[in-house]
DRENKOL-490657 format. One record per residue: x, y, z of N, C-alpha, C in turn; residue in one letter. Coordinates in steps of 0.001 Angstrom, whole numbers, padded with zeros to 6 digits, always signed. Example, Ala and Ser with C-alpha at 12.3 -4.5 7.8 and 13.67 -1.06 7.14 Angstrom:
% residues 2
+013190-005690+007800+012300-004500+007800+013200-003300+007800A +012850-002250+007080+013670-001060+007140+012900+000030+007870S 
This chain:
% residues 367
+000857-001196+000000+000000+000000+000000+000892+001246+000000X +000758+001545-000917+001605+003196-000670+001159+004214-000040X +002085+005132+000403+001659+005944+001844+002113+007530+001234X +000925+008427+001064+000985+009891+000316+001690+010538+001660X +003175+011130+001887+003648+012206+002441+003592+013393+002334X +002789+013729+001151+002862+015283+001622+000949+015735+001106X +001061+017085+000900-000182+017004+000311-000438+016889-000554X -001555+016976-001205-001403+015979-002986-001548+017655-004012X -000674+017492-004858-000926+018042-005708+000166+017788-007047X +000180+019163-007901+001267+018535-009286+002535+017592-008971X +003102+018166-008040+004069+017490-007181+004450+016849-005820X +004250+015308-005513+003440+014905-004229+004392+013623-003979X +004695+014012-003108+005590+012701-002195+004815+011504-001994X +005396+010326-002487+004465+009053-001938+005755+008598-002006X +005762+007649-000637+006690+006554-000061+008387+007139-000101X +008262+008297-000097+009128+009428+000238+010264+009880-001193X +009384+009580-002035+009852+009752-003813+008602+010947-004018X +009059+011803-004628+008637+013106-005348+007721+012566-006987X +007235+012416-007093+005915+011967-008418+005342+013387-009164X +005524+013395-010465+004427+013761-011290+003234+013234-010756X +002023+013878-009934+000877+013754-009397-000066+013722-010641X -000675+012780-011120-001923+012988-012187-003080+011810-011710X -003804+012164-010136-004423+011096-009576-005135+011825-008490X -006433+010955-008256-007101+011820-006753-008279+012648-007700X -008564+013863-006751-009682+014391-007097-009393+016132-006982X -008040+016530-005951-007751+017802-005417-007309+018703-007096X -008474+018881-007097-008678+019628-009373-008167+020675-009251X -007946+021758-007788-006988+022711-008157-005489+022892-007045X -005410+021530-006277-004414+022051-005692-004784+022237-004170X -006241+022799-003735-006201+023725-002664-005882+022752-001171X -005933+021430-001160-005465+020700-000175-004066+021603+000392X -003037+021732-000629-002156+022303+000540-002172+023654+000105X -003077+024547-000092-002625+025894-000327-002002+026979+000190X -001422+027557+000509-000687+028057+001732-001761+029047+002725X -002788+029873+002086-004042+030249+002115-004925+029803+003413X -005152+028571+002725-006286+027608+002938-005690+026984+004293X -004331+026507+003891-003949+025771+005280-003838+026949+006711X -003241+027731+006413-002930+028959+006963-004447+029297+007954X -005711+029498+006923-007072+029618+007692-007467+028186+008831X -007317+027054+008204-007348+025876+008884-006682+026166+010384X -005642+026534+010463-004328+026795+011554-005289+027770+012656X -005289+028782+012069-006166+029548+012640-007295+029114+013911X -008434+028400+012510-009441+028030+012824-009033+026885+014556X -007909+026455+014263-007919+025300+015526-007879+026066+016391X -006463+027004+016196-006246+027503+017636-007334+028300+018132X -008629+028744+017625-009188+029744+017985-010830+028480+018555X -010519+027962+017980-011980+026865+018272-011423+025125+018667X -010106+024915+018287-010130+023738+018770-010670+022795+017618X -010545+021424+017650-010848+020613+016889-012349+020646+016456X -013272+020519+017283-014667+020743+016746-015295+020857+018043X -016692+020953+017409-017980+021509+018708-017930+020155+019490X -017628+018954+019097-018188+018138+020071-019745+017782+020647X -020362+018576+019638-021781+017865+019518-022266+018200+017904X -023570+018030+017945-024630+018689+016451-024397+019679+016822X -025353+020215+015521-025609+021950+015277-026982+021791+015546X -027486+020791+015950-028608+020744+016987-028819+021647+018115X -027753+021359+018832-027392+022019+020151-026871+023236+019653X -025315+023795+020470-025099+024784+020904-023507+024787+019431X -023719+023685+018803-022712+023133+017459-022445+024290+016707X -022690+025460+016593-023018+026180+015070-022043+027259+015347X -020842+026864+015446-018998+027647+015349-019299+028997+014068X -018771+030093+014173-018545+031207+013230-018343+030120+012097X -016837+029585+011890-016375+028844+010893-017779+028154+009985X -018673+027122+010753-019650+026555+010142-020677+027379+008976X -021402+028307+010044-022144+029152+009257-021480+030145+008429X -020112+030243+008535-019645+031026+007406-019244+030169+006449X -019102+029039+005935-019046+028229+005099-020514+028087+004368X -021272+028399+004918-022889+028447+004101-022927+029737+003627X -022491+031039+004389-022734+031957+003855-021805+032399+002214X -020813+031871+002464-020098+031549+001775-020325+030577+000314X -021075+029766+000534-021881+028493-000775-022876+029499-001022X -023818+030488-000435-025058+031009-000674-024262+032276-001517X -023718+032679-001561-022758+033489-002462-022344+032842-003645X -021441+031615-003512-021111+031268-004617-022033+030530-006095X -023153+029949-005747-024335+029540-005837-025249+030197-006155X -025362+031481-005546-026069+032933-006081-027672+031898-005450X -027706+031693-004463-028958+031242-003669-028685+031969-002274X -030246+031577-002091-030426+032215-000753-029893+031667+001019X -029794+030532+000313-029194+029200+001586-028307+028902+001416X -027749+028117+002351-027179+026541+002126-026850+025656+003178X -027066+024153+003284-026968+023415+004147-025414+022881+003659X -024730+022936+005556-023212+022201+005126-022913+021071+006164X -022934+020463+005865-023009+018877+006635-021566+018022+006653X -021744+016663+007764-020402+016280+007713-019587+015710+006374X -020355+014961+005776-019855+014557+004298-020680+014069+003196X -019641+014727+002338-020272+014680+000713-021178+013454+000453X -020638+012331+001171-021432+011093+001095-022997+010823+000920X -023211+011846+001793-024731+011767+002320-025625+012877+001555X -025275+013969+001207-025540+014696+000627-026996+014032-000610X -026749+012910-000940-027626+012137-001905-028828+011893-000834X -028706+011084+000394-029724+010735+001350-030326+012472+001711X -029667+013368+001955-030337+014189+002977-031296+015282+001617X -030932+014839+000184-032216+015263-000693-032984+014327-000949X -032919+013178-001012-034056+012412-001270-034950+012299-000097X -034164+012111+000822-035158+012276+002845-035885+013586+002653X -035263+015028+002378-035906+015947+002272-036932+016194+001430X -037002+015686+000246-037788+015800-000900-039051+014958-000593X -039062+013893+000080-039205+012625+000206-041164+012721-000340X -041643+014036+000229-043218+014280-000275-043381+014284-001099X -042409+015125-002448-042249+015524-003601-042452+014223-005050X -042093+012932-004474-042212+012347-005681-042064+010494-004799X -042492+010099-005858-042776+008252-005518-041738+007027-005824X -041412+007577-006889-040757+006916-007725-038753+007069-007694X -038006+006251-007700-036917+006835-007755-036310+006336-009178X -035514+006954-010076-034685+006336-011611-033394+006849-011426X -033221+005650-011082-031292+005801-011110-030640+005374-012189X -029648+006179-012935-028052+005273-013103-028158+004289-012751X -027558+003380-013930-027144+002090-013480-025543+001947-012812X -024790+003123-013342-023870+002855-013011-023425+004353-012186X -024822+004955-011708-024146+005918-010518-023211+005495-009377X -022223+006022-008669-021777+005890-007407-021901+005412-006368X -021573+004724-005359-022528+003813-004037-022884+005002-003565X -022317+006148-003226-023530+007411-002653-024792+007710-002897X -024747+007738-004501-026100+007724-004993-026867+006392-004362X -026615+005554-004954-027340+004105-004549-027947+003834-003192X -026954+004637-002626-027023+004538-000737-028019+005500-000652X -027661+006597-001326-029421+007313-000518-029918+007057-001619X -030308+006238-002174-031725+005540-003208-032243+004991-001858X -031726+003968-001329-032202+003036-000090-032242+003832+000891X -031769+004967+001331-032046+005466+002473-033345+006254+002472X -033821+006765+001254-035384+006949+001039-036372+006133+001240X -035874+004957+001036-036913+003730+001686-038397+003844+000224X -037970+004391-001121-038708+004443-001918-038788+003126-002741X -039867+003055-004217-039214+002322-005069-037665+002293-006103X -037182+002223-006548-035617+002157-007086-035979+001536-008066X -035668+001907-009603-035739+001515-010880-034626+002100-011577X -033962+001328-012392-032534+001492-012540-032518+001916-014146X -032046+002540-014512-031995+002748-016087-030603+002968-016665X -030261+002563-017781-029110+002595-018378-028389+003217-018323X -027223+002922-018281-026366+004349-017891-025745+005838-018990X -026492+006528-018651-026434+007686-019611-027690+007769-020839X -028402+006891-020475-029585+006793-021888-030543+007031-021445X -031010+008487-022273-031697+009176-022028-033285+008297-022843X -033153+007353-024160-034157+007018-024297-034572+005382-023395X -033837+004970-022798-034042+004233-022037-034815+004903-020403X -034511+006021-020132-035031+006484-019036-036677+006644-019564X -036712+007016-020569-038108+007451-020969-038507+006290-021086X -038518+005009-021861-039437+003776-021552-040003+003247-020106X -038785+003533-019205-038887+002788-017778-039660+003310-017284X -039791+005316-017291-040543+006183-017154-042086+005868-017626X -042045+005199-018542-043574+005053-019091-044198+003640-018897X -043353+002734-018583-043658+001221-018842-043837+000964-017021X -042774+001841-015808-043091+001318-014607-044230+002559-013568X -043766+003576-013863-044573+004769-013131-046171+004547-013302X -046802+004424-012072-048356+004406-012595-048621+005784-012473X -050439+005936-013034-051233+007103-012671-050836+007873-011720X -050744+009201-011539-050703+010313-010243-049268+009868-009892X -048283+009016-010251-047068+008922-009576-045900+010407-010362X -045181+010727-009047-044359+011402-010013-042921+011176-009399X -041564+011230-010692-040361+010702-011109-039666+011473-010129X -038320+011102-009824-036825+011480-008908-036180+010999-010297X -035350+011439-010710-034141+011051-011945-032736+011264-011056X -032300+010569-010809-031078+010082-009744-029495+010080-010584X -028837+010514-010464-027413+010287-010908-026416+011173-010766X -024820+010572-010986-023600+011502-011077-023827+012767-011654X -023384+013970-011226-023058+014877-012242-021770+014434-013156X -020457+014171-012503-019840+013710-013119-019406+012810-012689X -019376+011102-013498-019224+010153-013361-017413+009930-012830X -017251+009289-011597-015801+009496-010992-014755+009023-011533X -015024+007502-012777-013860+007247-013481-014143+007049-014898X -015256+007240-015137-015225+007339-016970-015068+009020-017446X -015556+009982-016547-015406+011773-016660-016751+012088-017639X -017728+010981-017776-018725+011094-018279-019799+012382-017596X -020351+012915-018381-021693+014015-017898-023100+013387-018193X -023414+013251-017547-025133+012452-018149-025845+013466-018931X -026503+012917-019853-026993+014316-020818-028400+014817-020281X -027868+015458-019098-029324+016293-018574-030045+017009-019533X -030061+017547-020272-030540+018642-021024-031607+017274-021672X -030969+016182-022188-032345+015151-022412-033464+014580-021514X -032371+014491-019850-033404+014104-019083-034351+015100-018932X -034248+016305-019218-035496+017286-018995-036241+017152-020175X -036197+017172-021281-037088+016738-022497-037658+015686-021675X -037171+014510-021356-038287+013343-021302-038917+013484-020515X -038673+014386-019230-039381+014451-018125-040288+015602-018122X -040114+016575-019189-041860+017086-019665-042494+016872-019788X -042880+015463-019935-044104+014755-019791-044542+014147-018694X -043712+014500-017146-044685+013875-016773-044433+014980-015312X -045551+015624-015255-046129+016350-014142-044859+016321-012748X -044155+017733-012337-043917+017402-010774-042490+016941-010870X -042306+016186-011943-040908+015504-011792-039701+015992-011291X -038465+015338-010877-037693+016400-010066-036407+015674-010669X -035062+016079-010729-033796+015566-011043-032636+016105-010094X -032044+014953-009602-031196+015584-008690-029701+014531-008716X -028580+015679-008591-027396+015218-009642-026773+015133-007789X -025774+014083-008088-024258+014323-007371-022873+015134-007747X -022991+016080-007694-021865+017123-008194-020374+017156-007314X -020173+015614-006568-019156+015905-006220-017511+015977-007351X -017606+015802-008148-016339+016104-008893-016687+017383-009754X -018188+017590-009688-018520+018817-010572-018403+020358-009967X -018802+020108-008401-018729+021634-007736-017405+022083-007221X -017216+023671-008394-016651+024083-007932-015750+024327-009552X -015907+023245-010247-015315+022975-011466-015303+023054-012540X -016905+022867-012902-017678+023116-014157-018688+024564-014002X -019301+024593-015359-019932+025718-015151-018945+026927-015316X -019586+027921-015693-019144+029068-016347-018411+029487-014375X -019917+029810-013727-019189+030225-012203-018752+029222-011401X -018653+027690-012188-017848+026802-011231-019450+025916-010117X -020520+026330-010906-021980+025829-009761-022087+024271-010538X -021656+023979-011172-022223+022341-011086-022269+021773-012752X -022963+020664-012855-023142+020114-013942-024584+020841-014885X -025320+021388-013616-026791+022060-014249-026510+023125-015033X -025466+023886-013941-024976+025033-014959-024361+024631-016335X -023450+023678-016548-022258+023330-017268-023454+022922-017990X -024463+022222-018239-025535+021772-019176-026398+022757-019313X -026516+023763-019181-027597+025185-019106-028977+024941-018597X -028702+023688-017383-030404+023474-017592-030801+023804-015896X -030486+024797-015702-030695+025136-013846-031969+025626-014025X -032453+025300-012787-034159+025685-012939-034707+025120-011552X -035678+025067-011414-036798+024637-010721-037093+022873-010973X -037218+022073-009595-036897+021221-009626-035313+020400-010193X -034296+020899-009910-033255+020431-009613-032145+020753-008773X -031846+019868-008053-030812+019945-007479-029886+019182-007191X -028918+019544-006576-027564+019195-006616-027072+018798-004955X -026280+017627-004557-025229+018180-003790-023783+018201-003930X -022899+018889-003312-021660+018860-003821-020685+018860-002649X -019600+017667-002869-018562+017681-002315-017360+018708-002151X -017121+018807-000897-016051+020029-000757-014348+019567-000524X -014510+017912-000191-013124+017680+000132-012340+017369-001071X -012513+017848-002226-012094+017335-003697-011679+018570-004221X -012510+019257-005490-011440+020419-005828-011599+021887-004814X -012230+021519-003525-012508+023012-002435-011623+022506-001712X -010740+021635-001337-009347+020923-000613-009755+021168+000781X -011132+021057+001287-011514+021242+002649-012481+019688+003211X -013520+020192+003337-014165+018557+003505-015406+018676+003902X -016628+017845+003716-018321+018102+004042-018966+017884+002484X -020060+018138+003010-020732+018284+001646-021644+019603+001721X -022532+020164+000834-023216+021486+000785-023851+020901-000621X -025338+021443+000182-026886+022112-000904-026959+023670-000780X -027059+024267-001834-027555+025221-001731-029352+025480-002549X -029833+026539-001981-031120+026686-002221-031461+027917-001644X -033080+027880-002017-034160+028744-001359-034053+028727+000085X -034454+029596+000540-034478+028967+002583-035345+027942+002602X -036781+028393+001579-037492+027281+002264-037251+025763+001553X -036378+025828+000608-035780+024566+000424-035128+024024+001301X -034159+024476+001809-032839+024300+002885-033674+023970+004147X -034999+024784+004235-036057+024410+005863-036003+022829+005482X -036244+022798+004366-037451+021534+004339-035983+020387+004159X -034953+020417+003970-034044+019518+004078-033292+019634+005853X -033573+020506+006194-033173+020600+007509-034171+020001+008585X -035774+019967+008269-036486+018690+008858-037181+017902+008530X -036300+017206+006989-036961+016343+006591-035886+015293+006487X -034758+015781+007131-033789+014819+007172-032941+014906+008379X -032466+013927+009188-032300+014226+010287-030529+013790+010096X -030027+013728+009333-028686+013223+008964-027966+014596+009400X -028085+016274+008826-027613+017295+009302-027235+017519+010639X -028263+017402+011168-028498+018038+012768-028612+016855+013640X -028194+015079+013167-028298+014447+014190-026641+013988+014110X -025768+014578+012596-024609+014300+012731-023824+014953+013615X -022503+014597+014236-021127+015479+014441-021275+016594+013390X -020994+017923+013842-020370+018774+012690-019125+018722+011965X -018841+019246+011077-016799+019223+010383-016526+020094+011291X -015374+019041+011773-013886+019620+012643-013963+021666+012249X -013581+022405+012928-013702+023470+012356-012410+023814+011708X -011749+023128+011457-009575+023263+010540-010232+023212+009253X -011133+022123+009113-011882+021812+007810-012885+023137+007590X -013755+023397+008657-014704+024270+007925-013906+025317+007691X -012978+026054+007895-012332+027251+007722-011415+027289+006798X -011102+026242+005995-010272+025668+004924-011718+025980+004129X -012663+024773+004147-013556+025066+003091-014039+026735+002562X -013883+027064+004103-015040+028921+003711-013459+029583+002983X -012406+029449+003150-011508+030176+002385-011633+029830+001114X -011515+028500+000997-011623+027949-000612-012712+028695-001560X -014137+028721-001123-015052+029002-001742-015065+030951-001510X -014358+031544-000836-013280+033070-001039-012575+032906-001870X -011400+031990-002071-010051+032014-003565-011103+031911-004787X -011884+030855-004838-012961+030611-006024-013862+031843-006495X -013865+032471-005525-014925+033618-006216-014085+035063-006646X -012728+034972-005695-011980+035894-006137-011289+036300-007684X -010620+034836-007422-009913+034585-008556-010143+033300-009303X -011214+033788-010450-012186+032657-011410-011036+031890-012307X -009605+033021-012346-008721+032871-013381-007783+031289-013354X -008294+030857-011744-007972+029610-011328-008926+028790-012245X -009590+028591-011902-010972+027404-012975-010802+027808-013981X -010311+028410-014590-009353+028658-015836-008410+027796-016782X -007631+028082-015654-005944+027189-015768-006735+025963-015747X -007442+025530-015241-007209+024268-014738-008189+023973-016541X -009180+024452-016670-009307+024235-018151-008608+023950-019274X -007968+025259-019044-006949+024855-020276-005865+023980-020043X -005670+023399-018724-004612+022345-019007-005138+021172-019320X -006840+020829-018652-007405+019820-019257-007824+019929-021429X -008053+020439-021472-008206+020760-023183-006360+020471-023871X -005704+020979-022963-004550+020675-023556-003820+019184-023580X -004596+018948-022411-003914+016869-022256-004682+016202-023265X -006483+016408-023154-006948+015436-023908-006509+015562-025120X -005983+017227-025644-005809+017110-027162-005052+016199-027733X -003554+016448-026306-002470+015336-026523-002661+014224-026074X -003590+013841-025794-004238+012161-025440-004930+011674-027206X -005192+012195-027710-006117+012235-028815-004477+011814-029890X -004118+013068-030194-002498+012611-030786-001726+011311-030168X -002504+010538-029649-001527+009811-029082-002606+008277-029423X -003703+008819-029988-004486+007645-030130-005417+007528-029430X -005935+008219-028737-007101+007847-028148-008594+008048-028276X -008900+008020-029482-009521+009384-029972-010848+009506-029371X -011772+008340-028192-013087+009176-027772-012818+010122-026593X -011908+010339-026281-011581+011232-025186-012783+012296-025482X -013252+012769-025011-014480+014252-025407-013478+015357-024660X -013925+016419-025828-013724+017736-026181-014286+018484-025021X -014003+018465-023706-014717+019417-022590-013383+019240-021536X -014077+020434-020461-013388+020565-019383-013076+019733-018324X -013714+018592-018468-014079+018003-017237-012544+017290-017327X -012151+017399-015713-010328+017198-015540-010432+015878-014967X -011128+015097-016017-010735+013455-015263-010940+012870-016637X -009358+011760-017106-009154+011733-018324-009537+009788-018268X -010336+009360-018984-010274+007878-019101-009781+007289-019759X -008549+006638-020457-008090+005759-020745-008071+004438-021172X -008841+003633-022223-008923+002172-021617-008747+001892-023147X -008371+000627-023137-008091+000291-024290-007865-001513-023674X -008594-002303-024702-008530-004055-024228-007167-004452-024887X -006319-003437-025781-005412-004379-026407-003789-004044-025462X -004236-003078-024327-003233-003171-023804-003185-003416-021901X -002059-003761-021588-002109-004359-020005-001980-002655-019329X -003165-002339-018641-002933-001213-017915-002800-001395-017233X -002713-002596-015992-002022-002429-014982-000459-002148-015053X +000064-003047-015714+001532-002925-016232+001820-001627-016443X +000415-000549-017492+001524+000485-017386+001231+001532-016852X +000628+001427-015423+000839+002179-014128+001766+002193-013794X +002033+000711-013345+003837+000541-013102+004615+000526-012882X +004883+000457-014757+005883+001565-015471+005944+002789-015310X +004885+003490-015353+004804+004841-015373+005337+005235-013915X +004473+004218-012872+005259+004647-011286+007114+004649-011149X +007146+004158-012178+009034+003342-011917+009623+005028-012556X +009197+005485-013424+009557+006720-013766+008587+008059-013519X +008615+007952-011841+008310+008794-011201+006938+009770-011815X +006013+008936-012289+004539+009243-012500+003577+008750-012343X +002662+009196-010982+001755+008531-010846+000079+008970-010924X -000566+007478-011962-001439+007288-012581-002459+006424-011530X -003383+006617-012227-004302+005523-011139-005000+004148-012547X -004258+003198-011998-005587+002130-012590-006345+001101-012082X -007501+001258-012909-008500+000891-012040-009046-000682-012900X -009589-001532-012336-009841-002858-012807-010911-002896-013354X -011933-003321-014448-012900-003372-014855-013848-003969-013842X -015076-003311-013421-016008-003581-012903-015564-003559-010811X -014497-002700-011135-014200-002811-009247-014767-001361-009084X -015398-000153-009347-015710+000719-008978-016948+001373-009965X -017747+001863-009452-019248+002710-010634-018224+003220-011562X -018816+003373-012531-018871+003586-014295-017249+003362-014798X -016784+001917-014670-015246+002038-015311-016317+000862-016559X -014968+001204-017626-015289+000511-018523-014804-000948-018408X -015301-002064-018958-015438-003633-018822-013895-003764-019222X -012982-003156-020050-011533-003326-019885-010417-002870-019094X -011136-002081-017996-010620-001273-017447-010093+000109-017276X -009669+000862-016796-008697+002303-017003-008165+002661-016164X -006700+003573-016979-006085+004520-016349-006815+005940-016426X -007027+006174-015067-007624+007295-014721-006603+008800-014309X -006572+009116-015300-005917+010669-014872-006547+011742-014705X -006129+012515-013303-006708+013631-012883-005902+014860-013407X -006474+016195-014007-005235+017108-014540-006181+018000-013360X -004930+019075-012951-005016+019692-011973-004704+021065-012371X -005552+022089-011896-004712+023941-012591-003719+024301-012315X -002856+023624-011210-001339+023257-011298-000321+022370-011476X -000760+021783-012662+000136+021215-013615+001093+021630-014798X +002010+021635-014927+002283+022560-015947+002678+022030-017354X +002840+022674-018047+002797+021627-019653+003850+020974-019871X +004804+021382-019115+005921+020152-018845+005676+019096-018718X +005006+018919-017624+004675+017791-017001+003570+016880-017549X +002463+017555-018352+001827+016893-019047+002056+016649-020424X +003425+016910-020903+004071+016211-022168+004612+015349-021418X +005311+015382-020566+005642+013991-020079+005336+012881-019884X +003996+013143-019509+003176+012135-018861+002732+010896-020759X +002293+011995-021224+002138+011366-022680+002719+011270-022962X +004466+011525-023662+005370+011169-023964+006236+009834-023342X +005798+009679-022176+006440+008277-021188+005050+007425-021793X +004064+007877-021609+002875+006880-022122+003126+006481-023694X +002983+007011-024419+003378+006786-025856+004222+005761-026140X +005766+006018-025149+006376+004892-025211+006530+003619-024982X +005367+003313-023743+004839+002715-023511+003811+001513-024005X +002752+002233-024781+001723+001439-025173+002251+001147-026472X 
């Protein structure tokens, strides 16, 4: 098992060797930012590790509620709920919603988060193909009875294929049927996609009424929890319609004060979600020159890889033996990898084009 020494980013100590970092989820770095850590530091000495109860009680630290005030800014909403982790974030909208609709349509190959709050709704669960939008519409018509109305369940962005589900179709199909609601997991998406960095709804133009999102903060916000944002009286109605918020521990406050800085650097300086664009547009191009050619033409900074005619475990490796590390993943050991497997690369807004000719240039030689 290898053991990460420092914090993860372009350049990251594992097992006390210095690596080309192209792995993980930290999309801009902010795990060790000098910033971010700096507020964390702070945050202890001034509060200590955490409340030591809910935000039930007497739980609700400056740090906490300024991390909402903070999402209700970035989000351009009036709320936001910030809870212990991204995990749950799926349970504490479907628990909240829970009046709103009967039916649940998941991904087949969403995330165990998703899946986990499918069952923690205690609803029906009907599974539909993964990414097929005309398959959602049959299941939609062939299982839903009279007066029932739809939940459309899935990744915003899928964690190892970098797939986007084509929302903009699930709302066509779901014009037909009264009430319906769609609600994404945006943990690799918030913060990332989208013109202001709000999610996959934005990044698909389809934000509106009846959808929502939750989004992970310990990934490209380098802090930790999860966060909804909304209406208040959305945020009421997830605050007692789900008891996961206010019956959990709160985040340590090192974390919440890391997160509320992060989502400050993000709104300051957009020119970050930037970089990190153009270094993703610049790998896949050179992933594409190199043969790969369905790579898709977008931002999204998680690159899939797979190919049956070659051993990708082998050329992890390799690639590890010359100080670059890749992640591969086994066919069918994690939601949405492909049946041959992949190397999963993460590009980060501090990577520099050095380093990502390298990475393809050692790969090239390789395969």
């Amino acid at each position: 098992m290898y053991r990460m020494e420092s914090a993860p980013g372009a350049k990251t100590v594992i097992d006390g060797r210095e690596f080309d970092y192209f792995c993980g989820t930290g999309y801009f770095a902010f795990q060790g930012h000098p910033e971010i850590v700096r507020a964390a530091c702070e945050a202890v000495q001034k509060y200590g590790i955490g409340t030591a109860t809910s935000r039930s009680g007497y739980g609700n630290n400056p740090v906490l509620l300024e991390v909402e005030e903070r999402a209700s800014q970035f989000f351009e909403e009036e709320s936001a709920l910030y809870y212990v982790s991204g995990y749950l974030g799926n349970a504490i909208l479907l628990q909240g919603l829970a009046a709103r609709y009967e039916v649940i349509f998941v991904d087949a190959e969403s995330h165990y988060s998703v899946r986990d709050g499918a069952s923690i709704a205690n609803k029906p669960i009907i599974s539909f193909a993964h990414c097929d939008a005309e398959d959602l519409a049959a299941k939609l018509s062939s299982e839903l009875k009279p007066s029932q109305r739809p939940l459309v369940l899935s990744d915003g962005i899928f964690p190892v294929s970098g797939e986007v589900p084509p929302l903009s179709e699930y709302v066509r199909v779901l014009a037909n049927f009264d009430n319906s609601l769609i609600c994404v997991d945006d943990a690799h998406a918030t913060g990332v996609v989208g013109k202001k960095g709000q999610g996959t709804f934005e990044f698909c133009g389809v934000q509106g009424e009846g959808r929502y999102s939750s989004g992970t903060l310990s990934k490209a916000f380098g802090g930790h929890g999860g966060i909804i944002a909304g209406r208040k009286d959305f945020i009421e109605l997830l605050r007692t319609g789900s008891q996961i918020p206010y019956a959990s521990s709160a985040v340590p406050a090192p974390a919440a004060a890391a997160t509320a800085k992060a989502f400050e650097l993000l709104m300051k300086r957009p020119e970050i979600r930037q970089q990190l664009w153009d270094n993703v547009l610049y790998a896949k191009d050179a992933f594409r020159k190199l043969g790969f050619d369905d790579i898709p033409d977008n931002p999204i900074p998680i690159i899939c890889l797979s190919s049956a005619d070659v051993d990708l475990e082998s050329l992890q490796k390799r690639l590890f033996e010359r100080g670059i590390a890749v992640f591969y993943v086994p066919g069918g050991s994690y939601s949405s990898v492909p049946a041959a497997g992949a190397i999963r690369v993460a590009i980060f807004a501090t990577h520099t084009k050095e380093q990502i000719d390298r990475l393809v240039s050692e790969m090239g030689g390789l395969v």
